[in-house]
C-alpha positions as a Markdown table, in Angstrom:
| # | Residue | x | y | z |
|---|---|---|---|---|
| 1 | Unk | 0.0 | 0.0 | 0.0 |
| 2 | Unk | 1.3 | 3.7 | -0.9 |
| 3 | Unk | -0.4 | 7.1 | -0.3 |
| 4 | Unk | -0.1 | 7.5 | -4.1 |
| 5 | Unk | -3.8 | 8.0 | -5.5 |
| 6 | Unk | -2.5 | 7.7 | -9.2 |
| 7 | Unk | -1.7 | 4.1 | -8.1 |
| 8 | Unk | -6.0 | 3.1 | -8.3 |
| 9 | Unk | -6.2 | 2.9 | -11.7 |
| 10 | Unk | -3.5 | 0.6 | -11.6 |
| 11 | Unk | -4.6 | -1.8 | -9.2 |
| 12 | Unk | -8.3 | -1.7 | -11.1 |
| 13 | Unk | -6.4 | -2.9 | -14.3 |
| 14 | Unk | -4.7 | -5.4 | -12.7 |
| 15 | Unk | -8.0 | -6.2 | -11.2 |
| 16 | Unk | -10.0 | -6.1 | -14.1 |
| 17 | Unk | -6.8 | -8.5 | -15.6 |
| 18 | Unk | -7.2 | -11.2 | -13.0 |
| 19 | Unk | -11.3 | -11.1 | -13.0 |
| 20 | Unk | -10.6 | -12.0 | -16.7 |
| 21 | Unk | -8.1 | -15.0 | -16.4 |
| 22 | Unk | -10.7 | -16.4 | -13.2 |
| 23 | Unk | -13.1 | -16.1 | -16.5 |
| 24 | Unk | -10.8 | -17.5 | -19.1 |
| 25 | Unk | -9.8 | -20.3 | -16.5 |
| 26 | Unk | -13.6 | -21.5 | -15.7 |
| 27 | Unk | -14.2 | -21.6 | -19.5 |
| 28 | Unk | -11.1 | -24.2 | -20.2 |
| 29 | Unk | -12.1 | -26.0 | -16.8 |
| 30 | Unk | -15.9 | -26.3 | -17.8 |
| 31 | Unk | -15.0 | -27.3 | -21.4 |
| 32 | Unk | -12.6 | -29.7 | -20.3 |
| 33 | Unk | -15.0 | -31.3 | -18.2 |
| 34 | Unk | -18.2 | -30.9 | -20.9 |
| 35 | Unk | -15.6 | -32.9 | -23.3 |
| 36 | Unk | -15.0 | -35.3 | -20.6 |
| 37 | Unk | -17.8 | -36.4 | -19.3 |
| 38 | Unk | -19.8 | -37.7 | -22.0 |
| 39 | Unk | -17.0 | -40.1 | -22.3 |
| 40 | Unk | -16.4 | -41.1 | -18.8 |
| 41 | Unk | -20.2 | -41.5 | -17.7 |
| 42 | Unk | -20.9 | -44.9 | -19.8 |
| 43 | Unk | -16.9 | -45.8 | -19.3 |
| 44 | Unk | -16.0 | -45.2 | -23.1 |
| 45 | Unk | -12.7 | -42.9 | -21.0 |
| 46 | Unk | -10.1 | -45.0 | -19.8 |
| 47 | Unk | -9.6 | -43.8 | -15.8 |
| 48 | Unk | -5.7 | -43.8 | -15.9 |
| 49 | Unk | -6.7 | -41.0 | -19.4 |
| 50 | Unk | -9.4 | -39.0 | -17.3 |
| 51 | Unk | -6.9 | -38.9 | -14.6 |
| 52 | Unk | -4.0 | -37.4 | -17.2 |
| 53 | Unk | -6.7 | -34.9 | -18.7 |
| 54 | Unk | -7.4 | -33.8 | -15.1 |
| 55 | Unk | -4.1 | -33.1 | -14.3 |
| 56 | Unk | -3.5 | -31.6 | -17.8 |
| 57 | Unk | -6.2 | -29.3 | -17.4 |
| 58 | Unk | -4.8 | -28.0 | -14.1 |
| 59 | Unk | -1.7 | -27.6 | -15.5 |
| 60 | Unk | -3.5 | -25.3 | -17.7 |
| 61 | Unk | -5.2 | -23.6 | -15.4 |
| 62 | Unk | -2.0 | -22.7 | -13.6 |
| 63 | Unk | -0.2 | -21.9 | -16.5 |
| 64 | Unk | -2.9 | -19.2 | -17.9 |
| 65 | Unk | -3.1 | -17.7 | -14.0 |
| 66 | Unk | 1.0 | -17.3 | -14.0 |
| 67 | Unk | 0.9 | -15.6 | -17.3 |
| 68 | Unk | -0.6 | -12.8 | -15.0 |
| 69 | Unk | 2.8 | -12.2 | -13.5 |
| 70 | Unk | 3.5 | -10.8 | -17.3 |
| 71 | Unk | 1.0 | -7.6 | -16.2 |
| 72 | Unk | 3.2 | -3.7 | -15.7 |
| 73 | Unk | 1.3 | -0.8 | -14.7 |
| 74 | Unk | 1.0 | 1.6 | -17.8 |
| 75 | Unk | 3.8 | 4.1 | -17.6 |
Protein backbone atom coordinates (compact mmCIF):
# COMPACT_ATOMS: atom_id res chain seq x y z
CA UNK A 1 0.00 0.00 0.00
CA UNK A 2 1.29 3.66 -0.86
CA UNK A 3 -0.42 7.11 -0.30
CA UNK A 4 -0.10 7.52 -4.12
CA UNK A 5 -3.84 8.01 -5.46
CA UNK A 6 -2.48 7.70 -9.23
CA UNK A 7 -1.72 4.06 -8.11
CA UNK A 8 -5.98 3.09 -8.26
CA UNK A 9 -6.20 2.92 -11.67
CA UNK A 10 -3.55 0.58 -11.62
CA UNK A 11 -4.57 -1.77 -9.15
CA UNK A 12 -8.26 -1.68 -11.11
CA UNK A 13 -6.43 -2.86 -14.33
CA UNK A 14 -4.72 -5.44 -12.66
CA UNK A 15 -7.96 -6.20 -11.23
CA UNK A 16 -9.97 -6.11 -14.08
CA UNK A 17 -6.80 -8.48 -15.57
CA UNK A 18 -7.17 -11.21 -13.01
CA UNK A 19 -11.33 -11.07 -13.02
CA UNK A 20 -10.55 -11.99 -16.73
CA UNK A 21 -8.06 -14.96 -16.37
CA UNK A 22 -10.74 -16.43 -13.20
CA UNK A 23 -13.10 -16.13 -16.51
CA UNK A 24 -10.82 -17.46 -19.10
CA UNK A 25 -9.81 -20.34 -16.46
CA UNK A 26 -13.58 -21.48 -15.67
CA UNK A 27 -14.15 -21.63 -19.51
CA UNK A 28 -11.07 -24.18 -20.22
CA UNK A 29 -12.11 -25.96 -16.79
CA UNK A 30 -15.90 -26.34 -17.78
CA UNK A 31 -15.01 -27.28 -21.43
CA UNK A 32 -12.58 -29.68 -20.35
CA UNK A 33 -14.97 -31.26 -18.17
CA UNK A 34 -18.19 -30.88 -20.95
CA UNK A 35 -15.56 -32.87 -23.29
CA UNK A 36 -14.96 -35.30 -20.61
CA UNK A 37 -17.80 -36.37 -19.35
CA UNK A 38 -19.79 -37.66 -21.98
CA UNK A 39 -16.96 -40.14 -22.25
CA UNK A 40 -16.41 -41.09 -18.85
CA UNK A 41 -20.16 -41.45 -17.73
CA UNK A 42 -20.86 -44.92 -19.84
CA UNK A 43 -16.89 -45.84 -19.32
CA UNK A 44 -15.99 -45.19 -23.06
CA UNK A 45 -12.67 -42.94 -21.04
CA UNK A 46 -10.08 -44.98 -19.80
CA UNK A 47 -9.62 -43.77 -15.79
CA UNK A 48 -5.69 -43.80 -15.92
CA UNK A 49 -6.73 -41.05 -19.41
CA UNK A 50 -9.36 -38.96 -17.32
CA UNK A 51 -6.86 -38.90 -14.57
CA UNK A 52 -4.04 -37.35 -17.21
CA UNK A 53 -6.75 -34.94 -18.69
CA UNK A 54 -7.40 -33.83 -15.12
CA UNK A 55 -4.07 -33.06 -14.31
CA UNK A 56 -3.45 -31.58 -17.81
CA UNK A 57 -6.22 -29.31 -17.38
CA UNK A 58 -4.84 -28.04 -14.07
CA UNK A 59 -1.66 -27.57 -15.55
CA UNK A 60 -3.46 -25.29 -17.72
CA UNK A 61 -5.23 -23.57 -15.45
CA UNK A 62 -2.01 -22.73 -13.62
CA UNK A 63 -0.20 -21.92 -16.52
CA UNK A 64 -2.91 -19.21 -17.92
CA UNK A 65 -3.11 -17.73 -13.96
CA UNK A 66 0.98 -17.34 -13.97
CA UNK A 67 0.87 -15.57 -17.26
CA UNK A 68 -0.57 -12.77 -15.00
CA UNK A 69 2.85 -12.16 -13.52
CA UNK A 70 3.49 -10.80 -17.29
CA UNK A 71 1.04 -7.65 -16.16
CA UNK A 72 3.16 -3.68 -15.69
CA UNK A 73 1.31 -0.76 -14.73
CA UNK A 74 1.03 1.61 -17.78
CA UNK A 75 3.84 4.15 -17.61
Amino acid sequence: MRSDPRLVADALAISRATGNKVRQNSFWAFAYNVAGLPLAAPGLLNPALAGAAMALSSISVVTNALLLRRWRPRA
